[in-house]
C-alpha positions in Angstrom: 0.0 0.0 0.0 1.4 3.2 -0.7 -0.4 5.2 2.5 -3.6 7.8 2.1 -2.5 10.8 0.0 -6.4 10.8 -0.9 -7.9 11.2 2.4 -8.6 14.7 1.9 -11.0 13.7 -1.0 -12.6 11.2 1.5 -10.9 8.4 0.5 -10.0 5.7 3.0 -6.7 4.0 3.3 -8.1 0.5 1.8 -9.9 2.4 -0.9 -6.9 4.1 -2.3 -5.2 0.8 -2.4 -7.7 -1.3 -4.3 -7.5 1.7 -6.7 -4.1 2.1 -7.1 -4.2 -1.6 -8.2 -6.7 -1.4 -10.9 -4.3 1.5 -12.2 -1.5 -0.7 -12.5 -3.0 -4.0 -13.3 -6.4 -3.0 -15.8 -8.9 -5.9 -16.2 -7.6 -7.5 -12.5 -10.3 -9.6 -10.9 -11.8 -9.8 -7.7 -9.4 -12.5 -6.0 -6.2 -10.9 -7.4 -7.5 -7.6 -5.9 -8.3 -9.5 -2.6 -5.0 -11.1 -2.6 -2.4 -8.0 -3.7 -4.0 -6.0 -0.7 -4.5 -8.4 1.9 -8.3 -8.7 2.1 -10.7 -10.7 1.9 -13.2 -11.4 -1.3 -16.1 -10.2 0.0 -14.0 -7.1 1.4 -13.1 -6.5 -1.5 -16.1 -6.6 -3.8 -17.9 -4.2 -1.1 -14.7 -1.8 -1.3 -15.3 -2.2 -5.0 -18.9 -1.2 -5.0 -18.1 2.5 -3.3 -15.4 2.8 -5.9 -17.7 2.8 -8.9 -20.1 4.7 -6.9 -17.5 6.5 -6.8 -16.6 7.0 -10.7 -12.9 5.6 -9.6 -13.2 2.2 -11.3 -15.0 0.4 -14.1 -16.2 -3.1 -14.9 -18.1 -4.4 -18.4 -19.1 -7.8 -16.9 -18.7 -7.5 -12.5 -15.2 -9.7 -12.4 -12.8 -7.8 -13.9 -12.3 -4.3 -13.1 -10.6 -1.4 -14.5 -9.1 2.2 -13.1 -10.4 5.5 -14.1 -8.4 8.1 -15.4 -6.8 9.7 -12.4 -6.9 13.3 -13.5 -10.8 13.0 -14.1 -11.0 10.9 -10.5 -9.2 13.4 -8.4 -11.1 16.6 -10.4 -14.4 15.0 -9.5 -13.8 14.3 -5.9 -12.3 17.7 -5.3 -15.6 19.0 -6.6 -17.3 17.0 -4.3 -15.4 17.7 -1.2 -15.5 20.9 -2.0 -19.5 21.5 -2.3 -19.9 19.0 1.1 -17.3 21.3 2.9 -19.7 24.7 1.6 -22.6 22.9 3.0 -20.7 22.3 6.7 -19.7 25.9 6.1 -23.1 27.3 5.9 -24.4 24.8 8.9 -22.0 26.3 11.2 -22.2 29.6 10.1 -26.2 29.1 10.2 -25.7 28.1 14.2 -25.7 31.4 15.3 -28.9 31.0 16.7 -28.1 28.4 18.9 -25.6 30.6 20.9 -28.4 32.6 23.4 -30.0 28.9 24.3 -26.3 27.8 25.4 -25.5 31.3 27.0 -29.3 30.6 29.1 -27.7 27.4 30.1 -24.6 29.0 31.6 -26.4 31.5 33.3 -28.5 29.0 35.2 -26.9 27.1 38.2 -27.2 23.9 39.3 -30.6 24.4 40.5 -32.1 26.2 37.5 -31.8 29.5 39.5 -29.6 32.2 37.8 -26.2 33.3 39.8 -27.3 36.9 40.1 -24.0 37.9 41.3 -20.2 36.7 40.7 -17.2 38.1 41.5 -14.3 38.3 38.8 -10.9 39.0 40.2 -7.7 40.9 38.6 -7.3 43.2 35.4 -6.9 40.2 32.9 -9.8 38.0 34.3 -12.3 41.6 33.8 -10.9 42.0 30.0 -11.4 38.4 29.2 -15.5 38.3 31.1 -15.8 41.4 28.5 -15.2 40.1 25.4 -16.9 37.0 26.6 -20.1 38.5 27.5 -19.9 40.5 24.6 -19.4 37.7 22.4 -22.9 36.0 23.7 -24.3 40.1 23.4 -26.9 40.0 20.8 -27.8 43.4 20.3 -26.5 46.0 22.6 -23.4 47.0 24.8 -23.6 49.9 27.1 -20.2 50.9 28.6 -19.0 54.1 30.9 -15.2 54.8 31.5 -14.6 57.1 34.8 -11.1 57.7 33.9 -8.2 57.0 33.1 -8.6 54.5 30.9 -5.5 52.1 31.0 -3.0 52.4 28.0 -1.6 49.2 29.0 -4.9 47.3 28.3 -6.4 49.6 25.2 -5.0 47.4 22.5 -7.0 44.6 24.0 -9.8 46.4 24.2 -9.8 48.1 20.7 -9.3 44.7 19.3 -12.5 43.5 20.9 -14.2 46.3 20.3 -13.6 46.5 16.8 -14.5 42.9 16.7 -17.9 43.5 17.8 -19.1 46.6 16.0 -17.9 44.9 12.8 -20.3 42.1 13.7 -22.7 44.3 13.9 -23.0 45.1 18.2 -24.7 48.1 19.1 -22.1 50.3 21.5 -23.0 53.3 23.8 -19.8 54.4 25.5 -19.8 57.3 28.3 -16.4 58.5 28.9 -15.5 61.3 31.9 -13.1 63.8 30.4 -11.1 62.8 32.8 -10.0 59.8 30.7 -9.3 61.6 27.8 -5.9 63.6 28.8 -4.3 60.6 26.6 -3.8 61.1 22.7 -4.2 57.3 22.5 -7.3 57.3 23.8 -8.6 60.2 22.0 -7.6 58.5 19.1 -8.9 54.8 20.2 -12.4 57.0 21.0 -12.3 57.9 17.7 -11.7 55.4 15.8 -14.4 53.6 17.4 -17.1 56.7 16.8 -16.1 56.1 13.1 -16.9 52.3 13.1 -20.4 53.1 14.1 -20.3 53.5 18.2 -21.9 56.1 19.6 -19.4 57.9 22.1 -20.5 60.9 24.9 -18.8 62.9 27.3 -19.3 64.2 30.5 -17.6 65.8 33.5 -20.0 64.9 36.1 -19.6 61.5 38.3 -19.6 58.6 36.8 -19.5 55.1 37.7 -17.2 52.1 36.2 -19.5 49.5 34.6 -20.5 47.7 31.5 -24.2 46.6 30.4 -25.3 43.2 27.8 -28.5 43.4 25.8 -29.9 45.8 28.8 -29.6 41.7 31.0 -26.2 41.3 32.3 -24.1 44.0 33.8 -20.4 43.9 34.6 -19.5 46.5 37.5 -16.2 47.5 39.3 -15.8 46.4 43.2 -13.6 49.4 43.4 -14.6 51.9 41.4 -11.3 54.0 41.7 -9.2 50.7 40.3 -10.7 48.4 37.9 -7.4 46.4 38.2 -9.1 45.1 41.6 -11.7 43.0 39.9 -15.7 43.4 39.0 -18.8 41.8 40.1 -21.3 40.4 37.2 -24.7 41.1 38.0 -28.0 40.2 36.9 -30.4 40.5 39.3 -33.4 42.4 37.7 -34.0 45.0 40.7 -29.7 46.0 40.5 -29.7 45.9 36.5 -32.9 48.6 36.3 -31.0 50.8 38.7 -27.8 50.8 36.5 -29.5 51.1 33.6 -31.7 54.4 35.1 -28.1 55.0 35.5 -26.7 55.0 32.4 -29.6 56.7 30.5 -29.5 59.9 32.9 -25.9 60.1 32.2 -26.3 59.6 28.7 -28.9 62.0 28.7 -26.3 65.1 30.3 -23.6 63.9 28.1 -21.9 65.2 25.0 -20.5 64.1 21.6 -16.8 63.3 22.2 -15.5 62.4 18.9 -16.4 65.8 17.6 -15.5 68.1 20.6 -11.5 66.7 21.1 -9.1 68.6 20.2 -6.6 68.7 17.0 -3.2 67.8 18.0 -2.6 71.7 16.8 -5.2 72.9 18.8 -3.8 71.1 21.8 -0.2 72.5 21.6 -2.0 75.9 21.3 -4.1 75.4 24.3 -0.7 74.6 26.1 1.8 77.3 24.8 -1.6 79.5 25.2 -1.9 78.5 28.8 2.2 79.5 29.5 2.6 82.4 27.9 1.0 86.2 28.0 1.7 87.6 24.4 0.8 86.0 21.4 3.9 86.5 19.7 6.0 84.8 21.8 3.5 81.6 22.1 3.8 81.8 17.8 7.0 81.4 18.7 7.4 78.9 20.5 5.1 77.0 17.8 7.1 78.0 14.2 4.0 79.9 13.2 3.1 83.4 11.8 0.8 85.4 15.2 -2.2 85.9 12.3 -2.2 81.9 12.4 -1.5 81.6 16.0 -4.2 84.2 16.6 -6.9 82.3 14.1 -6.2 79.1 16.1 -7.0 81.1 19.8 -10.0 82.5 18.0 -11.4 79.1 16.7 -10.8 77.6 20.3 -12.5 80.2 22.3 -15.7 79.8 19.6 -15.5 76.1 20.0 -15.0 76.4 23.9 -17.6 79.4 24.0 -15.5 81.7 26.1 -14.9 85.6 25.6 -11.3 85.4 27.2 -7.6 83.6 27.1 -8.2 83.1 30.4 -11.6 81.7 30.3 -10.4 79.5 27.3 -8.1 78.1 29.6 -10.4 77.1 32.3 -12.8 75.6 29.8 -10.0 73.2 28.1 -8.6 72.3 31.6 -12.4 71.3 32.9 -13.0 69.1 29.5 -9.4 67.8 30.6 -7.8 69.0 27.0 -5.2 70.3 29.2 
């Protein structure tokens, strides 16, 4: 036998063999087959029998059998692999459905009554329960971020989000202006606004949490250091509260994506901030003062103050300082 190069066409080990010997011996019969691969008659006419199913060998009277042409063989069972592996393909991918009847299993203990509260410990541990729970998240994902949000962890965390709005995930993300003294986040916040999340502001409090399809909520036991661990919750009476939450803040909030600064605007904010005459803070910036003045004017419209000063104040309360 020379092995199973055709077992990716389906072919088994014993099938191949009997094949290979009506190739080299045309018009062989039943007990030479039998004998040349070690098996026994009637083994051999049933291993037969799938071959010319198969369109791999032919016979004009049942006894003596020849081997189809290999080239027309192997294009025919690649075809047909190929069509039964497209039919898998669309059965898995039509499984989907099957995901929130699994996810209502793991939600129910032992005793069919749901864990209302768990406790997940360490920074790692609360990244991973995210993208979980927002892998089994049908519809919607509700998020705040107090501040700061941890550069260490934002790759993760873009990756997953990314992920999920490309699947097509509702996301509602609350961020204090606290957490956006970072360019990486402003640019991570972004990034995800253009994707299709929808991303507020605010500068009032704000708790840590995240919310799944509005039935599963993931909160931090300290609320000053996520890195501490989170409880999941989804007790009906706790979830309503953080939800009342949410939409109150949600409802004070404002569009982020739009209202961050330019990197430009931000060194002018700065310099501004530092310096009394405008020439000197062009200065420090390579710029003509008629530009270095248009960018002070554009900031104080944007920030809707009548003064340097009050310019200031504004971009240091929105944290863009």
């Amino acid at each position: 036998m020379d092995g199973n190069t055709l077992a990716p066409l389906g072919v088994s080990a014993g099938e191949e063999a009997v094949y290979r010997m009506t190739l080299r011996s045309p018009g062989i019969g039943i007990a030479a087959i039998a004998q040349g691969c070690g098996i026994d008659e009637e083994t051999a006419v049933a291993v037969l029998g799938r071959l010319r199913n198969l369109g791999m060998v032919a016979t004009a009277d049942r006894l003596t059998f020849n081997g189809a042409d290999p080239a027309s063989v192997v294009d025919r069972l690649a075809r047909s692999r190929i069509q039964g592996l497209q039919g898998e393909i669309r059965r898995v991918a039509s499984s989907r459905h099957l995901v929130e009847s699994l996810a209502e299993d793991r939600r129910t203990g032992t005793w069919g009554q749901l864990t209302e509260l768990e406790r997940v410990e360490g920074l790692d541990q609360v990244l991973a329960c995210v993208d979980e729970l927002s892998y089994f998240a049908r519809e919607e994902r509700l998020t705040t971020h107090p501040g700061p949000i941890l550069t260490g962890a934002l790759d993760a965390v873009r990756s997953s989000d990314l992920k999920y709005l490309h699947r097509g995930l509702r996301m509602r993300t609350i961020v204090h202006t606290g957490a956006l003294g970072s360019p990486e986040v402003g640019r991570f916040l972004s990034e995800l606004s253009e994707q299709g999340a929808q991303v507020r502001g605010t500068t009032g409090p704000l708790e840590r949490m995240v919310v799944f399809d509005r039935r599963t909520a993931l909160v931090a036991t300290d609320p000053a250091d996520i890195t501490r661990g989170a409880l999941i919750v989804r007790q009906p009476g706790l979830l309503s509260h953080l939800l009342a939450q949410f939409e109150s803040r949600w409802a004070r909030s404002f569009g982020v994506a739009d209202d961050l600064p330019s990197e430009t605007e931000h060194l002018v904010l700065r310099v501004m901030a530092g310096v009394d005459k405008d020439e000197t803070g062009a200065r420090r910036l390579g710029m003509s003062v008629r530009t270095y003045r248009g960018h002070v004017a554009a900031l104080m419209r944007r920030l809707g103050t009548q003064s340097r000063f009050r310019t200031a104040l504004a971009a240091r309360e929105r944290n863009w300082l």
